[in-house]
NUKOLDREN-151607 format. One line per 10 residues: number of its first residue (from 1); their letters; for each residue x, z, y of C-alpha. Coordinates in steps of 0.5 Angstrom, whole numbers, plus 500, padded with zeros to 3 digits. Layout:
BEGIN
NUM	a	X/Z/Y; ...
END
This chain:
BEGIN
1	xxxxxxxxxx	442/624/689; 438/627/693; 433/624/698; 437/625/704; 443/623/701; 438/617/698; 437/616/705; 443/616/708; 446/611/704; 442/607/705
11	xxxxxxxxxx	437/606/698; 430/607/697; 428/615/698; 421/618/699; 421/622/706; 417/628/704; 421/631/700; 422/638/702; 429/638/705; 427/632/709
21	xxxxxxxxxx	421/634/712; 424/641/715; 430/637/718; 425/632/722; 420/639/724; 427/642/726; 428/636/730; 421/636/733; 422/643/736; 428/641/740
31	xxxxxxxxxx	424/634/742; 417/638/744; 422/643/748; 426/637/751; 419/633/753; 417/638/756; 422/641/761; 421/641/768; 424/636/772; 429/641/775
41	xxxxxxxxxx	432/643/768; 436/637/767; 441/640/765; 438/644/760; 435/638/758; 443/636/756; 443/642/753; 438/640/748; 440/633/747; 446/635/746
51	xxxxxxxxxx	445/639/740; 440/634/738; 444/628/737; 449/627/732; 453/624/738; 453/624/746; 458/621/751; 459/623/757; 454/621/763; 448/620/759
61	xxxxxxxxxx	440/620/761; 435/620/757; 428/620/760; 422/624/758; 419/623/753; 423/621/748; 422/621/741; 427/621/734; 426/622/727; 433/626/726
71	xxxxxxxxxx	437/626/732; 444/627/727; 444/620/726; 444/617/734; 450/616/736; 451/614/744; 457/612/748; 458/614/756; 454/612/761; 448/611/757
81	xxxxxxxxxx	441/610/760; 434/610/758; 427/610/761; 421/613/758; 418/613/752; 424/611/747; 423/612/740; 429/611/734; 426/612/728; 434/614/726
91	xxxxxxxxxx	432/615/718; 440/610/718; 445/611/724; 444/608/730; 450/607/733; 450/605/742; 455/604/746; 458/605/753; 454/603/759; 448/602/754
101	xxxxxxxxxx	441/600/759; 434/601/755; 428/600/759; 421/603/758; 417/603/751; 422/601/746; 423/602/739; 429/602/735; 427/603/727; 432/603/722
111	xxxxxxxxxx	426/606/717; 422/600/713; 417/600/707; 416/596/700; 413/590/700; 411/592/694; 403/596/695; 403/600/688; 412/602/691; 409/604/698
121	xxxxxxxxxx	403/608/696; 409/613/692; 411/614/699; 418/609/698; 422/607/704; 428/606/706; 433/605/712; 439/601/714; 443/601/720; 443/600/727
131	xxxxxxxxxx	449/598/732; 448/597/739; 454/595/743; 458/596/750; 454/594/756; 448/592/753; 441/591/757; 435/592/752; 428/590/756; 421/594/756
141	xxxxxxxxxx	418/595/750; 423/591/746; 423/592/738; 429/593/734; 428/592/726; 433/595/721; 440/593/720; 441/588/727; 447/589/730; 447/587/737
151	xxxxxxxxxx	454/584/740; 458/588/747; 454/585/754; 448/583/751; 441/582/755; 435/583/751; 429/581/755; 424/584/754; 418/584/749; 422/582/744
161	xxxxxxxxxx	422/584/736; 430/583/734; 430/582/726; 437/579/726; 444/580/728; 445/578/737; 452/575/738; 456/579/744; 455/575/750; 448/574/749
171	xxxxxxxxxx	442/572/753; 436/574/747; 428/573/748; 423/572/744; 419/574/738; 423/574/734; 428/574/738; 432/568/740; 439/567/743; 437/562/749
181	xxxxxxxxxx	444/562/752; 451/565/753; 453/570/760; 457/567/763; 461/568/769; 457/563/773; 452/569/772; 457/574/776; 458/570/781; 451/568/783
191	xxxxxxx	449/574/783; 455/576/789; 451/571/793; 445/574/792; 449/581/795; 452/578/800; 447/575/804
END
């Protein structure tokens, strides 16, 4: 195998090889002329995005900066949002969903090391999935660890470090991120009240 299909498969890589190295410089030549685009050029941006990432619904926005590894391995669904600065280590697919909200400084990392010294100074990494569902609302500066599936209609409050799995439904927060209850109904119909009074 090679070190790419190492990676993509989710076993232990080294991510210096040749192949890889090029693919992450390709990348950050469409990130660099993306981050630096006036903001007038909004549509060119789409442009380069689209070409970036391995997927893109429609009616999406990405505030810039915006940093990855890749790009071919993000997936994003119709009506994604994303405030500045967001990083997606995406060494392994990273997967959103529609009406997916993402708040400013958050970093998604598929990427991990050894913990092993002797394994991570011969530059060993490796990298597991990420899957963010449908309307899901990540907070500021919130950290999204490799291998966490989050569930459909979550909110993750913000400053989070999300190490584990968030069932659909979820308000999470905490370090590590904790389910502290389920959204409910009675959400939407107190937040009603508020818009008409």
């Amino acid at each position: 195998m090679t070190e790419k299909e190492k990676m993509l498969n989710g076993k232990p890589y080294q991510a210096f090889s040749k192949e890889l190295t090029e693919e992450r410089r390709n990348a950050k030549i469409k990130i660099y002329e993306f981050n630096a685009l006036h903001p007038n050029e909004s549509d060119k941006g789409k442009v380069i995005l689209k070409s970036l990432l391995g997927k893109s619904g429609t009616g999406f926005h990405i505030e810039a900066p915006f940093y990855c590894d890749y790009g071919y391995n993000i997936e994003i669904g119709s009506h994604f949002f994303s405030n500045y600065h967001l990083v997606i280590l995406d060494c392994a697919k990273v997967k959103m969903g529609d009406h997916v909200f993402i708040g400013p400084n958050v970093g998604i990392y598929t990427a991990g090391h050894p913990l092993n010294a002797e394994l991570r100074n011969q530059e060993y990494e490796h990298a597991h999935p990420i899957t963010i569902g449908d309307s899901v609302w990540i907070g500021g500066n919130v950290v999204i660890n490799g291998g966490v599936h989050i569930g459909d209609n979550c909110v993750i409050g913000s400053g989070s470090v999300v190490t584990k799995d968030i069932p659909a439904n979820s308000l999470a927060m905490g370090s590590p991120c904790r389910v502290v209850r389920a959204i409910t109904e009675k959400d939407r119909s107190e937040y009603m009240v508020g818009l008409e009074g």
